[in-house]
C-alpha positions in Angstrom: 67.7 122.4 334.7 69.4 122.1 338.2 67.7 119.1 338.6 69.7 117.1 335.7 73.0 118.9 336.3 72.7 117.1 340.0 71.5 113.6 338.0 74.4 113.9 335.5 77.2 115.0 338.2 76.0 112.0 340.6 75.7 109.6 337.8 79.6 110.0 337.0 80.5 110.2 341.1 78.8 107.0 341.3 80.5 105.2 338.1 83.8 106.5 339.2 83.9 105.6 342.6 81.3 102.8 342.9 82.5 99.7 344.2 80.8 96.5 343.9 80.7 93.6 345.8 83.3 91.7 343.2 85.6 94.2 343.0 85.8 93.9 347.3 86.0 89.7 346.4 88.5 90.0 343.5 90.9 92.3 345.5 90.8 90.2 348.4 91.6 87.4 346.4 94.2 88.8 344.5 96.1 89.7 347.4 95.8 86.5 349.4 97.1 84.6 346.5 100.5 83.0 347.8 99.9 84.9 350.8 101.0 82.6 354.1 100.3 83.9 357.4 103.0 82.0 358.5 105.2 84.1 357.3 106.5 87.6 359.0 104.8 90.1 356.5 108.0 91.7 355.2 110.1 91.1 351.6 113.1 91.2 353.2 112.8 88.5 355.8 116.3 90.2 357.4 114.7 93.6 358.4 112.1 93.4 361.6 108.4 94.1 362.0 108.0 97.4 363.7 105.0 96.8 365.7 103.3 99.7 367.8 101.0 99.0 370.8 99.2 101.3 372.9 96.8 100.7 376.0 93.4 101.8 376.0 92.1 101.1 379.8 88.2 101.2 380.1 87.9 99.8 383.9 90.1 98.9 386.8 87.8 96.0 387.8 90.0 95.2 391.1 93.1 95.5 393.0 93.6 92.4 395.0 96.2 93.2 397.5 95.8 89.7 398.8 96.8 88.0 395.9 98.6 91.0 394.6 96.7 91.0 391.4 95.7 93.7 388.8 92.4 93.3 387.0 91.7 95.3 384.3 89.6 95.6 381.2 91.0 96.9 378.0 92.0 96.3 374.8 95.5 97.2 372.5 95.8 99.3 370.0 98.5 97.1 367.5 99.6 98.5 364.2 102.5 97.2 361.9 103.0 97.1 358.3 102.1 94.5 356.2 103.9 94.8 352.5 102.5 92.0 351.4 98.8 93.4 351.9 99.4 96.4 349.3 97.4 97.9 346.4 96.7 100.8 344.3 94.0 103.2 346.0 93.7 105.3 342.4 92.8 102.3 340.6 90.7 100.2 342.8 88.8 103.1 344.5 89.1 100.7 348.1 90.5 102.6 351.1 90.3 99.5 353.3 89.6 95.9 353.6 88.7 93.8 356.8 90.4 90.1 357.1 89.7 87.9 360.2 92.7 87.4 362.4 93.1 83.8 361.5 93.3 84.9 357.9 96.5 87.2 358.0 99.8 87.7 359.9 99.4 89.1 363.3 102.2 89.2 365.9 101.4 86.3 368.9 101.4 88.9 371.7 100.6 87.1 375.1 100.3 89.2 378.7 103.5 88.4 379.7 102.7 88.9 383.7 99.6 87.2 383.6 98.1 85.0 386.5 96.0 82.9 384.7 96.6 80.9 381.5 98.6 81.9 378.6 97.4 82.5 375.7 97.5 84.7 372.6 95.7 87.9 372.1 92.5 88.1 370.2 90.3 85.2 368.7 88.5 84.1 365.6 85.6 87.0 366.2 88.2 89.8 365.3 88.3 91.3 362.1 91.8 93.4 361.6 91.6 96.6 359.2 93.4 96.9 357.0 94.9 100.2 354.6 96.4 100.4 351.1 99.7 101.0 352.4 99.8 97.9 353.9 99.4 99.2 357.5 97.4 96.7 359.8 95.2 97.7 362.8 94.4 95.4 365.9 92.2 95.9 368.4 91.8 93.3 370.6 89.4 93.8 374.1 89.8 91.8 377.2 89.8 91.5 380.7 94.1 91.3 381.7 94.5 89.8 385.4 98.3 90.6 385.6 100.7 90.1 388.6 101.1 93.5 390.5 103.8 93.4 394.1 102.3 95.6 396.7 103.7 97.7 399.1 101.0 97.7 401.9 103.6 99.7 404.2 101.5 102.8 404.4 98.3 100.9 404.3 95.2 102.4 403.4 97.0 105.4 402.5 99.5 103.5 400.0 100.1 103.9 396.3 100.7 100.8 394.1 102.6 100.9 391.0 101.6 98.2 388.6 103.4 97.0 385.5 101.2 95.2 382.6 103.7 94.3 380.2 103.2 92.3 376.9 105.9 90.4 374.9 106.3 88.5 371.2 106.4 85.1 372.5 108.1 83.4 369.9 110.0 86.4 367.9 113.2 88.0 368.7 113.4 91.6 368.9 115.4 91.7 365.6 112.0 89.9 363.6 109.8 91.6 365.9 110.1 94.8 367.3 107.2 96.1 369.6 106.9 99.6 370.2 105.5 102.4 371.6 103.8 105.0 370.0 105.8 107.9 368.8 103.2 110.7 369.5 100.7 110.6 372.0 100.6 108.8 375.7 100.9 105.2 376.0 98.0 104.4 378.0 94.7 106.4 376.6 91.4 106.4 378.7 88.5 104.8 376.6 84.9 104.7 378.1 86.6 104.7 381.2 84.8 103.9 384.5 86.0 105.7 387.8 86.7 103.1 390.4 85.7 103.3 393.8 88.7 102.1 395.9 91.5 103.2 393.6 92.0 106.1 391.7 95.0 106.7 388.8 97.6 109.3 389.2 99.8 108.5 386.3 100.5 106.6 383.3 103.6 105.5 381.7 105.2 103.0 379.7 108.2 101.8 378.3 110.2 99.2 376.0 113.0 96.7 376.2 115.6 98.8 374.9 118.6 96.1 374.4 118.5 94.3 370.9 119.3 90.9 372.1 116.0 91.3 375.2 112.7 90.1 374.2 110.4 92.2 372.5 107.9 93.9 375.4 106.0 96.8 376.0 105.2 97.6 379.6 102.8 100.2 380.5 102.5 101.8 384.2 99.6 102.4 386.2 100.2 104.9 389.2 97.9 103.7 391.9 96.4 105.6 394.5 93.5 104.2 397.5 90.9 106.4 398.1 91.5 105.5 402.2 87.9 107.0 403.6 86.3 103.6 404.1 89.4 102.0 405.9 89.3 105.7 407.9 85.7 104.9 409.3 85.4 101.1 409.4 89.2 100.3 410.9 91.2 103.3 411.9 89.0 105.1 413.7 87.2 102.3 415.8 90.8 100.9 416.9 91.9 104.4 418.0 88.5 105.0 419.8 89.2 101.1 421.4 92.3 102.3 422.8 90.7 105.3 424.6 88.2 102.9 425.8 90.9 100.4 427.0 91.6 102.8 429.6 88.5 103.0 431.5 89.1 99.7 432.9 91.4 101.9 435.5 88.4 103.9 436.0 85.7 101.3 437.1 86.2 100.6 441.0 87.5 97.9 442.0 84.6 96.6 443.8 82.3 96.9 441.0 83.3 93.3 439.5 83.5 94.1 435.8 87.5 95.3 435.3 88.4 92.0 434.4 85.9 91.0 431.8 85.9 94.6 430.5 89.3 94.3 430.2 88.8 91.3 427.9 86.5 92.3 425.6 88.0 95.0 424.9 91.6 92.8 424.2 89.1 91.0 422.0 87.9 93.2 420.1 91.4 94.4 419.4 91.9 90.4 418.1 89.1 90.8 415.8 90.7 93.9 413.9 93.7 92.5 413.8 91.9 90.0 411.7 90.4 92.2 409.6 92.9 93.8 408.8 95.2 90.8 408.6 92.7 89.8 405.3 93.2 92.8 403.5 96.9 92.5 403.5 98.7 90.4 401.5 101.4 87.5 403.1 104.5 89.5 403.1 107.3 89.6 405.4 109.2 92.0 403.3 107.3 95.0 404.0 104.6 95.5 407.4 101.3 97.6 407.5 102.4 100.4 410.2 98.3 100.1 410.8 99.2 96.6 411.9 101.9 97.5 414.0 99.8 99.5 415.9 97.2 97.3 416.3 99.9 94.7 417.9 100.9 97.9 420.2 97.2 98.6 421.1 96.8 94.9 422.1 100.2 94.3 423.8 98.4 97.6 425.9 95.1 95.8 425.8 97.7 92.3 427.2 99.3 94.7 430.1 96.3 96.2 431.5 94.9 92.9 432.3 97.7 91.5 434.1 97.7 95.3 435.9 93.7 94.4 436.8 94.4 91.0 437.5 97.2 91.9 440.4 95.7 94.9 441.4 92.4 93.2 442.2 94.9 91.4 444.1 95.9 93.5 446.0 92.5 95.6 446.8 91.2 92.3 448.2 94.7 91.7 450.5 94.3 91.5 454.3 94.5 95.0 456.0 96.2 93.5 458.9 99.0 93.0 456.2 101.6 95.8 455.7 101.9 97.8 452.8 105.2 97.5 451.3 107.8 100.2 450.3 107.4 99.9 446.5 103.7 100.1 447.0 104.2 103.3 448.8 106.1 104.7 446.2 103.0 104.5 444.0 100.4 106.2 446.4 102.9 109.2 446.8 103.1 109.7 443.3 99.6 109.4 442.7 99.1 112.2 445.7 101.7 114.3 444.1 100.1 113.8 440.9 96.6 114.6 442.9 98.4 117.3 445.1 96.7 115.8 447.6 99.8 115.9 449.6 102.9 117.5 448.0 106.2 116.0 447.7 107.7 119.1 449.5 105.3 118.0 452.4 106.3 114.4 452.0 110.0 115.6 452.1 109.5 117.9 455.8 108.3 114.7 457.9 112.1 114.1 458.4 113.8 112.6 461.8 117.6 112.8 462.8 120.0 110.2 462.1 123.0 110.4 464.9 125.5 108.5 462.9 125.1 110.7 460.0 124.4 113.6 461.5 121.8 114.3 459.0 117.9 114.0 458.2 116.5 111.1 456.8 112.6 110.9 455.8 110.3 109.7 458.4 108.4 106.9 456.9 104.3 106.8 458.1 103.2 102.8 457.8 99.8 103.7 459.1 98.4 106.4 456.6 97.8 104.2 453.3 95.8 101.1 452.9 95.8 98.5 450.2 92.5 100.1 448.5 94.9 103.2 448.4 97.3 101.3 447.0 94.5 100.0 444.3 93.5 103.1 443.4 96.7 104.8 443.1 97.6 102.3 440.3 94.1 103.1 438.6 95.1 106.3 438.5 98.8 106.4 437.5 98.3 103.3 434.9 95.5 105.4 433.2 97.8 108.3 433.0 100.9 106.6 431.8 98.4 103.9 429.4 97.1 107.4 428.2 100.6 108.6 427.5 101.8 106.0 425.6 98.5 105.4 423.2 99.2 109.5 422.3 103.0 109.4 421.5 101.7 105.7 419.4 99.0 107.3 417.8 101.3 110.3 417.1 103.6 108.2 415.7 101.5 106.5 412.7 99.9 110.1 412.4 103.4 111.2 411.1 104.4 107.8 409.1 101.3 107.6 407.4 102.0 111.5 406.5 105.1 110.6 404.8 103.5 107.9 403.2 100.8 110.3 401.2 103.3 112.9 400.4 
């Protein structure tokens, strides 16, 4: 008895709401007869389309800071009203019908910061949904290269914001009006793949609010690099370069290598510099602090081998020749700096002037040689070299701080 009580109740579900091929054909054709899709979809031509667009980001495929391009892939969520494309639910018993793009109106949305060529959205392989009411829905997926100014200031710890901003070519705002949706963000995450030189922080987006404006929709990705890999393979061989820069005050004089140590490590400095120099973009608007340092670390790299090149100079000068005053100056501060022999001491050797009726220092020519000379500019030049790479380094320590909070 159950049995035919199910047969008779599904028999009637089934002639009630069964829909046949032909009654899909015959509604399609019934609605586009006199249908142009040429023509914006509303009775009254003088009232707009209210279109609504949304952002649905599936991969940030790269961020080329050269070029200062965004690649991403994605596709639009588009929906409008179409009141020409509108039937009776109750009596057809269809909730929906699918029309390829070329068949029906659809807005001519183009990337309006694109790099590449310009073209319309979508293609001949969509199909567009479409609902009784006469409300449309677009998807169309693609890869968007769009135009994206970087700010490489605080470089690799910098954050980009990029704009990806769509417009209705050929319609003013007042036939076309694109908008964004009214509940809900405007960029949603779909299938989304984690990328692994940039992360997202945010999302926005936003409209051309003036009536007489074109009709856009710009949505905002917050930009952050994930700096580890720029930490390990440029920062932290340049800093540990500039502590190696400073041993050339520490090989002797005699041993023959200064000088070419001294270059190689002023070109290995040149080769980072590179490096670095193509993964920035041409700018002169903005400057990687990370490069300025580098041109510090090399003007260094530049000093000490002039330093080497005269002090080998000098440690190979005749002894018969006399040291100088100003080279004297630079072996008592480098005993004072020693305490080999204190300033206090330097200060006591004094002999009496007559016509000033005062002490004046008593001046020892015979005491310092011009290897003492040589090494007291190793060892003050490493000190004050040292000096100056710590404040440097300090320095674009604390920038770069300011730059990630």
């Amino acid at each position: 008895m159950k049995l035919v009580v199910f047969i008779v109740v599904f028999s009637k579900v089934c002639t009630v709401y069964g829909i046949t091929v032909e009654d899909y054909k015959n509604l399609q054709k019934h609605l586009m007869t006199n249908y142009s899709n040429k023509v914006r979809p509303v009775k009254n031509q003088d009232h707009a389309v209210q279109v609504t667009a949304s952002f649905h980001l599936s991969d940030i495929n790269d961020v080329d800071a050269v070029q200062q391009q965004l690649v991403t892939t994605a596709y639009l969520s588009i929906l409008w009203i179409d009141e020409l494309l509108v039937w009776d639910q109750e009596i057809t018993n269809i909730d929906r019908l699918y029309f390829k793009q070329k068949d029906i109106w659809t807005p001519d949305i183009v990337l309006k910061n694109g790099v590449k060529k310009f073209e319309e959205l979508g293609g001949e392989v969509y199909y567009l949904e479409v609902f009784p009411n006469g409300e449309v829905h677009w998807m169309p997926y693609q890869v968007f290269e769009s135009k994206c100014d970087m700010d490489i200031t605080y470089f690799p710890f910098d954050t980009q914001v990029c704009d990806i901003t769509f417009i209705s070519w050929s319609f003013f705002k007042l036939e076309v009006n694109m908008m964004l949706p009214e509940s809900g963000p405007p960029v949603y995450f779909y299938d989304f793949n984690e990328n692994s030189v940039w992360g997202i922080e945010s999302t926005g987006g936003r409209r051309s609010q003036s009536h007489i404006a074109d009709s856009t929709v710009t949505f905002t990705l917050h930009l952050r690099r994930k700096p580890l890999y720029y930490v390990m393979n440029l920062i932290l061989p340049v800093v540990l370069l500039g502590v190696i820069s400073l041993l050339v005050f520490v090989i002797p004089a005699d041993a023959g290598e200064k000088m070419s140590f001294a270059v190689t490590v002023f070109l290995s400095f040149a080769v980072f510099l590179s490096i670095i120099s193509m993964q920035l973009p041409v700018n002169s608007e903005n400057t990687s602090l990370l490069g300025v340092y580098l041109v510090f670390q090399m003007s260094i790299a530049v000093a000490i081998i002039i330093i080497s090149a005269f002090q080998l100079r000098l440690h190979h000068r005749c002894e018969e020749r006399k040291v100088g005053t100003f080279y004297r100056g630079i072996v008592n501060i480098e005993r004072c700096l020693r305490c080999v022999k204190s300033c206090s001491d330097n200060n006591s050797k004094k002999k009496y002037n007559w016509r000033n009726d005062s002490y004046e220092p008593k001046v020892d020519y015979d005491d310092v040689s011009w290897k003492d000379v040589s090494s007291a500019i190793d060892f003050v030049c490493f000190w004050t070299m040292l000096f100056f790479g710590i404040i440097a380094t300090t320095v674009l320590v604390v920038y770069m701080n300011n730059g990630i909070s």
